[in-house]
C-alpha positions in Angstrom: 5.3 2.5 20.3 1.5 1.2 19.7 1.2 0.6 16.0 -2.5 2.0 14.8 -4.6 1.2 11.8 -6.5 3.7 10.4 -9.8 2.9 8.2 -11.4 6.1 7.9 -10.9 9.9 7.8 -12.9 13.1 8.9 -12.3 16.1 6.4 -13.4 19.4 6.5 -15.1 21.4 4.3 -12.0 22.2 2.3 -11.0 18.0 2.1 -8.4 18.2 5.1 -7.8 15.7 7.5 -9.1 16.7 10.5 -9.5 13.0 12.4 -8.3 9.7 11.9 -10.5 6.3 12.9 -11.0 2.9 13.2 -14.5 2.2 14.9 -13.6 -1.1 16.5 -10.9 0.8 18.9 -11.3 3.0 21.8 -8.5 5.1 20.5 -11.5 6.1 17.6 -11.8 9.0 16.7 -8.3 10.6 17.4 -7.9 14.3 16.4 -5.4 15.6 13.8 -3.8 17.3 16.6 -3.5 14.3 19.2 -2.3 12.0 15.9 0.6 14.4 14.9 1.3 15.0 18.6 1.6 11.0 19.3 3.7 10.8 15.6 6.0 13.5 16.7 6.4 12.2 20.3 7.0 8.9 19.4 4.1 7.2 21.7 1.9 5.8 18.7 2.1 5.1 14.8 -0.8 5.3 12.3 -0.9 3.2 9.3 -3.8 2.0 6.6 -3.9 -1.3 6.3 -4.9 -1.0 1.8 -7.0 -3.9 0.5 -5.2 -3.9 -2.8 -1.8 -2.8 -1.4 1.3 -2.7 1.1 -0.2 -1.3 4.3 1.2 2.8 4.3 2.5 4.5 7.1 1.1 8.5 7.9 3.5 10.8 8.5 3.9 14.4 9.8 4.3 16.8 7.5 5.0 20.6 8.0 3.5 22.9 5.1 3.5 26.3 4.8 -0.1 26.4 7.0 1.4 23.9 10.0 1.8 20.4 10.4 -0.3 18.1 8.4 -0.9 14.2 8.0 -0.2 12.4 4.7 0.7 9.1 3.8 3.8 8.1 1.4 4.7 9.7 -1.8 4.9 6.7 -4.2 3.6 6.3 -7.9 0.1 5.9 -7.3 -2.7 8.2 -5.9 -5.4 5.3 -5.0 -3.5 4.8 -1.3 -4.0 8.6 0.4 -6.1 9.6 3.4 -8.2 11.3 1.1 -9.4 8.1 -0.6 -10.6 6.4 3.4 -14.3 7.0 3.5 -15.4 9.5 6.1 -15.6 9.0 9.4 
């Protein structure tokens, strides 16, 4: 299993993560879909790699709408996808 480091997120319209990225690797830009299929299958994890803390591992998530990315649950909100700049 390839561990990946994310720097930046796509979002749509609504804020949801549609795309992870990290421009310096050919892997760059990888769909939600294709990031939550290579979680689930085992063949690739993602990670952020946080300036100010402990690099964070995504995970899958299934919500009510389908399966979603999301990093940790922890005590602070400064280390989710959300807070990567946009891709």
């Amino acid at each position: 299993m390839a561990k990946r480091y994310v720097r930046q997120t796509g979002k749509d319209k609504d804020g949801d993560i549609t795309r992870l990225c990290n421009s310096v690797h050919e892997w760059s830009p990888r769909s939600k879909a294709n990031a939550i299929s290579d979680i689930d299958s085992g063949a690739h994890e993602y990670w952020v790699n946080w300036a100010n803390s402990p690099e964070t591992s995504i995970h899958v998530v299934n919500g009510t709408d389908g399966k979603y990315l999301r990093t940790d649950w922890d005590n602070t909100s400064k280390n989710n996808l959300d807070d990567l700049p946009d891709c």
